[in-house]
Biotite code that builds the C-alpha atoms (Angstrom):
import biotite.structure as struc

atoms = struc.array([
    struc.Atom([1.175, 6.870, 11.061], chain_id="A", res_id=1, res_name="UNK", atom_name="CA", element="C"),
    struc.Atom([-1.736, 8.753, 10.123], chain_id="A", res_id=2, res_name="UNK", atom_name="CA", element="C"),
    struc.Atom([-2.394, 11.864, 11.997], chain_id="A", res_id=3, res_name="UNK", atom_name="CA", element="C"),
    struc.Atom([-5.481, 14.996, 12.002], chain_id="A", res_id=4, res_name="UNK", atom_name="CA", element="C"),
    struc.Atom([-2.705, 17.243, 13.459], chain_id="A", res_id=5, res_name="UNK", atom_name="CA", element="C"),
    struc.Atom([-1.902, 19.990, 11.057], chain_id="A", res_id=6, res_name="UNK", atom_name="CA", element="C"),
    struc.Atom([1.406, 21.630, 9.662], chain_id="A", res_id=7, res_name="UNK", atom_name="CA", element="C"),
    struc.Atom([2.386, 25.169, 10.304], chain_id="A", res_id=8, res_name="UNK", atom_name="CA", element="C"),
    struc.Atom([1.263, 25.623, 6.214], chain_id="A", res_id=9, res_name="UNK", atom_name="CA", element="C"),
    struc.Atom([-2.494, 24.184, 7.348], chain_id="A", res_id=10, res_name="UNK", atom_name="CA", element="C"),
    struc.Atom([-1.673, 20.698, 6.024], chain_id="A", res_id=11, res_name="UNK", atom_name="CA", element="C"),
    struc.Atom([-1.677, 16.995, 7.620], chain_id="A", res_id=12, res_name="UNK", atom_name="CA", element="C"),
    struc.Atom([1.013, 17.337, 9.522], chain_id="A", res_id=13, res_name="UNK", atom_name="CA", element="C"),
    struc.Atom([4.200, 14.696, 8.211], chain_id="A", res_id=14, res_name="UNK", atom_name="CA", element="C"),
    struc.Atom([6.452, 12.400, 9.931], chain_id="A", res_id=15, res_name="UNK", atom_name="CA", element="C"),
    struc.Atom([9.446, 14.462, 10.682], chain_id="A", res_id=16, res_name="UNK", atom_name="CA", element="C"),
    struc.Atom([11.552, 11.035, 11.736], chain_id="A", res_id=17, res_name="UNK", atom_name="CA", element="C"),
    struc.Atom([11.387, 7.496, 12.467], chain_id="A", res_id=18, res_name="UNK", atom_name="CA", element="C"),
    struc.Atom([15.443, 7.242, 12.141], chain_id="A", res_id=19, res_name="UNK", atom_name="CA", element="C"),
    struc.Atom([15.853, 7.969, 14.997], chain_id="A", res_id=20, res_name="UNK", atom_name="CA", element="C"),
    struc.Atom([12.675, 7.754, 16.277], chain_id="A", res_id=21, res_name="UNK", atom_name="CA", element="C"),
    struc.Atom([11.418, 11.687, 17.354], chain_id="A", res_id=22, res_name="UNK", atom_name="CA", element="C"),
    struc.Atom([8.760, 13.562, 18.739], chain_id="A", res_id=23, res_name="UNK", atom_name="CA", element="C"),
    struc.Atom([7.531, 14.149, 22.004], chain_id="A", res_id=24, res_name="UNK", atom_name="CA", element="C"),
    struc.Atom([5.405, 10.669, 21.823], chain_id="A", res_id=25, res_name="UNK", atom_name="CA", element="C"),
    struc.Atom([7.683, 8.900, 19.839], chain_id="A", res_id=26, res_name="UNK", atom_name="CA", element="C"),
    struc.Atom([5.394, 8.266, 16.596], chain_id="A", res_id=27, res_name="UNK", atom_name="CA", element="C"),
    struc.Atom([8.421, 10.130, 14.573], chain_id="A", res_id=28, res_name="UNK", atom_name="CA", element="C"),
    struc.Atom([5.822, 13.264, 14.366], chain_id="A", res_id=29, res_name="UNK", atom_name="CA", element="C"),
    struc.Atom([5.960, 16.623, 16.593], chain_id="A", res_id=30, res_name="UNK", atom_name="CA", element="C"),
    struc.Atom([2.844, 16.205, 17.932], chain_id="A", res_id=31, res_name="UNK", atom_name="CA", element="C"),
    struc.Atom([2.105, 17.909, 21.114], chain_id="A", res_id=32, res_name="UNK", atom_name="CA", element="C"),
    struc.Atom([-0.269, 17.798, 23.857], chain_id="A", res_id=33, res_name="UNK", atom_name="CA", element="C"),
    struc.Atom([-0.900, 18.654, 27.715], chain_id="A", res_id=34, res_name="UNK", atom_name="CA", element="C"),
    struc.Atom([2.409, 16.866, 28.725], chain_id="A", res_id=35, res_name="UNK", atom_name="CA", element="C"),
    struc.Atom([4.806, 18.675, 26.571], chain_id="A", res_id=36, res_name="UNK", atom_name="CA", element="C"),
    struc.Atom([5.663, 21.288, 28.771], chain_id="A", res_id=37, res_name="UNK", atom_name="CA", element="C"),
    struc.Atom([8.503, 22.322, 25.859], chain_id="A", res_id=38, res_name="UNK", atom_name="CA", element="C"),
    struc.Atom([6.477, 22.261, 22.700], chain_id="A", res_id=39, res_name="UNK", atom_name="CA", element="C"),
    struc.Atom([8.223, 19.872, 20.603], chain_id="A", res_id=40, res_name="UNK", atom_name="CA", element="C"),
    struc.Atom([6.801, 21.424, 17.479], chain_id="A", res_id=41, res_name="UNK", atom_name="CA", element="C"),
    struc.Atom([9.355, 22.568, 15.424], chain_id="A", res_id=42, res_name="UNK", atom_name="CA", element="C"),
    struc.Atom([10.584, 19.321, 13.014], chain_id="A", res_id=43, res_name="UNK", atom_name="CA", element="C"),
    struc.Atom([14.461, 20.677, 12.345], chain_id="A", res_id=44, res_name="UNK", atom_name="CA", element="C"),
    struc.Atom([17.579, 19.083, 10.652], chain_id="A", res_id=45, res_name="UNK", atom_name="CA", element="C"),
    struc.Atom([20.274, 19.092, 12.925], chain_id="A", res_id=46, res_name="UNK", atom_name="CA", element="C"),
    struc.Atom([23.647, 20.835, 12.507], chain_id="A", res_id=47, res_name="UNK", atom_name="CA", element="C"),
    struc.Atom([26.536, 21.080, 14.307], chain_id="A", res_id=48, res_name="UNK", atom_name="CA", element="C"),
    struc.Atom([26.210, 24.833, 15.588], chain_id="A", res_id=49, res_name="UNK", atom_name="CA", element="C"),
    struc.Atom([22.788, 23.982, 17.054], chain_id="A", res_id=50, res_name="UNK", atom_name="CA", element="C"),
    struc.Atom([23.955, 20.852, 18.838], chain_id="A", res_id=51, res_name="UNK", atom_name="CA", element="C"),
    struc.Atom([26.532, 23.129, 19.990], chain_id="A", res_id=52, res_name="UNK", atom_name="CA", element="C"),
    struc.Atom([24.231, 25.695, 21.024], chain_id="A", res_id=53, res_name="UNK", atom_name="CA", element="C"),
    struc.Atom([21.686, 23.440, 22.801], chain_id="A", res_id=54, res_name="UNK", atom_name="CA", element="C"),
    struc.Atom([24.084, 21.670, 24.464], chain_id="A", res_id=55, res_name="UNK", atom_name="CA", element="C"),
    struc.Atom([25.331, 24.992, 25.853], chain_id="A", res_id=56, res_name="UNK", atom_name="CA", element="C"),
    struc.Atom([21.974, 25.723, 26.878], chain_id="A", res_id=57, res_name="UNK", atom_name="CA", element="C"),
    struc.Atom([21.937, 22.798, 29.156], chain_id="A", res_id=58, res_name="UNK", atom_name="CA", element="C"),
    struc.Atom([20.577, 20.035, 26.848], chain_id="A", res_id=59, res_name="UNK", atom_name="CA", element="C"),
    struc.Atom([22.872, 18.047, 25.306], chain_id="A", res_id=60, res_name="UNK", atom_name="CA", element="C"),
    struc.Atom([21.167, 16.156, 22.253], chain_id="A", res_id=61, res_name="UNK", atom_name="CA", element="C"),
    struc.Atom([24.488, 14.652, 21.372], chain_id="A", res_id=62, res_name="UNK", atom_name="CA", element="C"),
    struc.Atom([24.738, 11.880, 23.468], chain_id="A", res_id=63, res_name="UNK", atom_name="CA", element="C"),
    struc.Atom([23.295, 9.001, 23.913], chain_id="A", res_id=64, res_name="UNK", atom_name="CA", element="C"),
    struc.Atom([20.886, 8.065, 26.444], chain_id="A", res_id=65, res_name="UNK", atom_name="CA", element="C"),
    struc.Atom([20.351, 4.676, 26.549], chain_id="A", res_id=66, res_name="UNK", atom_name="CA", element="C"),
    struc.Atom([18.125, 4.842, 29.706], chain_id="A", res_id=67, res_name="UNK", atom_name="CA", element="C"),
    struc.Atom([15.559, 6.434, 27.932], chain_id="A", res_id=68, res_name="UNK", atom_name="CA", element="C"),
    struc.Atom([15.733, 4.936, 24.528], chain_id="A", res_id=69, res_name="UNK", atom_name="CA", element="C"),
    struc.Atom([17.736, 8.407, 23.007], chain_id="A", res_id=70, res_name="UNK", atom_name="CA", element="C"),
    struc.Atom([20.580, 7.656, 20.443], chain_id="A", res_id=71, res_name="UNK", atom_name="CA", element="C"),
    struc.Atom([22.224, 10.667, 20.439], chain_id="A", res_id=72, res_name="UNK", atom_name="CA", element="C"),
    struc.Atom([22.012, 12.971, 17.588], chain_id="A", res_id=73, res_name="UNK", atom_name="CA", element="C"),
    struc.Atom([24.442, 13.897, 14.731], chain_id="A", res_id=74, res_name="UNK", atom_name="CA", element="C"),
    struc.Atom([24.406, 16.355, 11.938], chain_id="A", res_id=75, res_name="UNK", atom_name="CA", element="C"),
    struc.Atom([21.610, 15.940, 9.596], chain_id="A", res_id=76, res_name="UNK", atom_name="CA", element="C"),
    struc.Atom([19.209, 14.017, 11.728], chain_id="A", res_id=77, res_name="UNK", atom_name="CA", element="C"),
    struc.Atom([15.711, 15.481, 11.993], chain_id="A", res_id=78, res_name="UNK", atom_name="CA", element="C"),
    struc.Atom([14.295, 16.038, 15.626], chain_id="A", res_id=79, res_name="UNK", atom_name="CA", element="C"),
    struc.Atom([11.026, 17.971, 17.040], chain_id="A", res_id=80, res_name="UNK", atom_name="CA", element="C"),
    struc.Atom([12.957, 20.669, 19.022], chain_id="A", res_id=81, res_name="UNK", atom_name="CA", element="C"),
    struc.Atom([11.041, 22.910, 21.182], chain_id="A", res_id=82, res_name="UNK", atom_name="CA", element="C"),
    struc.Atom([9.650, 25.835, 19.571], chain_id="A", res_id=83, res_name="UNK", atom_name="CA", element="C"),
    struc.Atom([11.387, 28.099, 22.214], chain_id="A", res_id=84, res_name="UNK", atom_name="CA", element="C"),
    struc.Atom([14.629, 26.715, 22.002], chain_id="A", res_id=85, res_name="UNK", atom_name="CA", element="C"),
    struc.Atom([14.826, 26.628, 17.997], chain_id="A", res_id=86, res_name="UNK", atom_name="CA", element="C"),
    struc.Atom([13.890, 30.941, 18.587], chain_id="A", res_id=87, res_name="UNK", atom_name="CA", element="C"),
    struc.Atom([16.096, 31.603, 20.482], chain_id="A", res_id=88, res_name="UNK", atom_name="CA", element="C"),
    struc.Atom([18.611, 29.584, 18.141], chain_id="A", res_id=89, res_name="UNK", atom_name="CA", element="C"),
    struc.Atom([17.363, 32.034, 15.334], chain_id="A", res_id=90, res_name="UNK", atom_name="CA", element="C"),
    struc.Atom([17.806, 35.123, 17.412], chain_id="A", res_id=91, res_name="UNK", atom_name="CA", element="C"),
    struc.Atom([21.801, 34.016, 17.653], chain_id="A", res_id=92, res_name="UNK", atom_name="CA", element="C"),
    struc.Atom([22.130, 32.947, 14.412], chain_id="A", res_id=93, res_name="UNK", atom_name="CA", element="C"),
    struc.Atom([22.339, 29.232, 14.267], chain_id="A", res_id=94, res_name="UNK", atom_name="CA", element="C"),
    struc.Atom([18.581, 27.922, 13.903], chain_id="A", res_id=95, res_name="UNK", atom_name="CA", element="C"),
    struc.Atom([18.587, 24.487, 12.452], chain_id="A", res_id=96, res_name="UNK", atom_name="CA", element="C"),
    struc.Atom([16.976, 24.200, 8.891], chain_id="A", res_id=97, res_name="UNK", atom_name="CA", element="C"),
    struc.Atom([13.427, 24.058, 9.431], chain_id="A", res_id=98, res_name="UNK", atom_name="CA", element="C"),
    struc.Atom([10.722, 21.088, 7.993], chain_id="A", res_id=99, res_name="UNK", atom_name="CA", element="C"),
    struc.Atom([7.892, 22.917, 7.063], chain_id="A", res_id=100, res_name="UNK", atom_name="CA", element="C"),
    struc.Atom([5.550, 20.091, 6.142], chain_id="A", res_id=101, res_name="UNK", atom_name="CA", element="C"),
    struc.Atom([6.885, 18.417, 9.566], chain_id="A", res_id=102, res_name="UNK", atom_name="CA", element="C"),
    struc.Atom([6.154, 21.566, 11.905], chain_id="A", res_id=103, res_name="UNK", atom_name="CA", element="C"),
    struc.Atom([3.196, 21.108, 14.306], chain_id="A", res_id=104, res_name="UNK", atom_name="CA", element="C"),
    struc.Atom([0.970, 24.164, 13.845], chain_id="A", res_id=105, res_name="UNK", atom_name="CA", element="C"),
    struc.Atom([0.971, 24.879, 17.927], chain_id="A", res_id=106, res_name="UNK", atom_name="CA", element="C"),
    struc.Atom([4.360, 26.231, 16.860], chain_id="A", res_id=107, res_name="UNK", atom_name="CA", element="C"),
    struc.Atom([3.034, 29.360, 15.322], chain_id="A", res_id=108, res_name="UNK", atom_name="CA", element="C"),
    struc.Atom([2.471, 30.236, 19.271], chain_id="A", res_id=109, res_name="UNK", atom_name="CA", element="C"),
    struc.Atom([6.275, 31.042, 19.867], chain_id="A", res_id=110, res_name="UNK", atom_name="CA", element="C"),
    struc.Atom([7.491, 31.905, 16.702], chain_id="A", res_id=111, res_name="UNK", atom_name="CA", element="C"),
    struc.Atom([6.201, 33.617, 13.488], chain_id="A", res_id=112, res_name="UNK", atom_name="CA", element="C"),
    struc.Atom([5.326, 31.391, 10.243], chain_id="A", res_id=113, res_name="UNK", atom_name="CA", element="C"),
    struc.Atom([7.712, 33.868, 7.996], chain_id="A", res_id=114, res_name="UNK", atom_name="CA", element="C"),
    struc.Atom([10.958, 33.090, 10.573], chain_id="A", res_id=115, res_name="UNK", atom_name="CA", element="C"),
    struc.Atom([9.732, 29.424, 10.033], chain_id="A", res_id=116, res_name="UNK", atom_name="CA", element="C"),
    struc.Atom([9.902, 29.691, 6.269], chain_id="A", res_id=117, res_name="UNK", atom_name="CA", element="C"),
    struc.Atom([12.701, 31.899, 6.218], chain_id="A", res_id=118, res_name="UNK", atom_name="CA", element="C"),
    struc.Atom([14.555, 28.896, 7.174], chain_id="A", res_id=119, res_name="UNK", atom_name="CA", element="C"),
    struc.Atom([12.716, 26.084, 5.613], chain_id="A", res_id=120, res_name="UNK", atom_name="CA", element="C"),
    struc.Atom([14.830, 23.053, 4.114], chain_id="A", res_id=121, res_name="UNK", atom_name="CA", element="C"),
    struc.Atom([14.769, 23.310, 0.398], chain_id="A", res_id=122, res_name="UNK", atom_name="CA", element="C"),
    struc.Atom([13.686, 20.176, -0.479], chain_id="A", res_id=123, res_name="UNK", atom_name="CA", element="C"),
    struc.Atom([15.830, 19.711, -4.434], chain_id="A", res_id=124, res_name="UNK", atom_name="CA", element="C"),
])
């Protein structure tokens, strides 16, 4: 899964997850394009708060839709949210840890590279 896309740091971007299987094309990497409507950019490790939130928001990422190949997502998985959504997340409090490595550049359009690392995953 090689890719020329590049991370929010100016890096290749990285797979953000193949279990279960993310990103706007399904190649487990936020890449973007003309289609995604949402920019799926933002490579985040789920918690419960922001499943909460989203779901609140109107888009429940908690259960599964088998119709279009989406398990459902639990604490801890990794997804390519949409750069919007994961702001506005931040701005109440509850953003999901962030991936840096993971992050599609085109997400430096909605929201600022120091909110990004602010809450970056710490990697031990």
């Amino acid at each position: 899964m090689l890719s020329d896309a590049r991370n929010v740091l100016g890096g290749v971007l990285q797979v953000c997850s193949v279990e279960p299987l993310t990103g706007f094309t399904r190649d487990g990497l936020c890449h973007t394009g003309p289609q995604d409507q949402g920019s799926h950019t933002v490579c985040a490790q789920m918690t419960g708060a922001f499943l909460d939130y989203s779901r609140r928001q109107g888009n429940d990422l908690s259960t599964p839709a088998p119709e279009y190949g989406f398990p459902g997502l639990k604490p801890g998985d990794r997804w390519c949210v949409c750069a919007a959504r994961w702001l506005e997340a931040a701005e109440a409090g509850i953003a999901p840890p962030v991936i840096l490595d993971a992050t599609h550049e085109r997400a430096l359009r909605a929201v600022a590279l120091a909110d990004l690392q602010y809450h970056a995953r710490v990697t031990p």
